[in-house]
N, C-alpha and C positions, 0 to 999 in steps of 0.2 A: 289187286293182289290175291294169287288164291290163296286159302290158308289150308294147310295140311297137316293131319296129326299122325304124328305117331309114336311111338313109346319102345322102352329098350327095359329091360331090368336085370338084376345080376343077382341069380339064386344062390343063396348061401344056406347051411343047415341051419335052422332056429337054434337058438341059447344065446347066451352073452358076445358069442364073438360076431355074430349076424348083428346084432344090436347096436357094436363099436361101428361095423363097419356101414349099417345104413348113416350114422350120424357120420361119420365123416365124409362120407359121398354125399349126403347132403350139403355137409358144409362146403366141400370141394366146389360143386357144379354153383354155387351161392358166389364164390368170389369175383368180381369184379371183370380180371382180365379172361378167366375161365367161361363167363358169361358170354365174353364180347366174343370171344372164337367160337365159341356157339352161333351166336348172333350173323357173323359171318358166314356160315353155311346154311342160315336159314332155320337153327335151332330155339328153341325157349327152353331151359330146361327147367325140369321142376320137381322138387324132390316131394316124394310126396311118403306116406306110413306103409309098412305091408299090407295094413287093412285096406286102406285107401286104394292101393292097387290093387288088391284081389276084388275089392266091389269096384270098380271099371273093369276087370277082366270079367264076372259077373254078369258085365252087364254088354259089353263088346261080341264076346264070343257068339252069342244067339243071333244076334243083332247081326254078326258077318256071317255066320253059316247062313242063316235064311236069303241075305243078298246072292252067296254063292250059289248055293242049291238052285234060286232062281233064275241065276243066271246061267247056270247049267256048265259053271265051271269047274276043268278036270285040272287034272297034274300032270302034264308031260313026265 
């Protein structure tokens, strides 16, 4: 099986109401049936802090520019 990552995120402005709503989208993608239809399209999801995702964005971004640049891919 191959394994494939990738990541989605949903920017909201900082303060209290970004706050409500990572915790609930955490809790949402966490339930059970919510899981399984994930599961079925080949998803894991995984709710993770905005720190947490900014240091893998940190750490991706160079990581895939240097693969593109080298591989000498454009944009249609």
């Amino acid at each position: 099986m191959t394994r494939r990552n990738a990541f989605s995120f949903l920017p909201a402005p900082q303060g209290r109401s970004s706050i409500f709503l990572h915790r609930e989208i955490v809790r949402i993608i966490a339930l059970p049936d919510v899981k399984e239809k994930f599961a079925a399209i080949g998803f894991e999801p995984i709710g993770t802090t905005p720190e947490e995702f900014a240091a893998r964005i940190k750490v991706d971004v160079p990581r895939w520019a240097k693969i593109i640049r080298e591989a000498n891919i454009k944009v249609d």
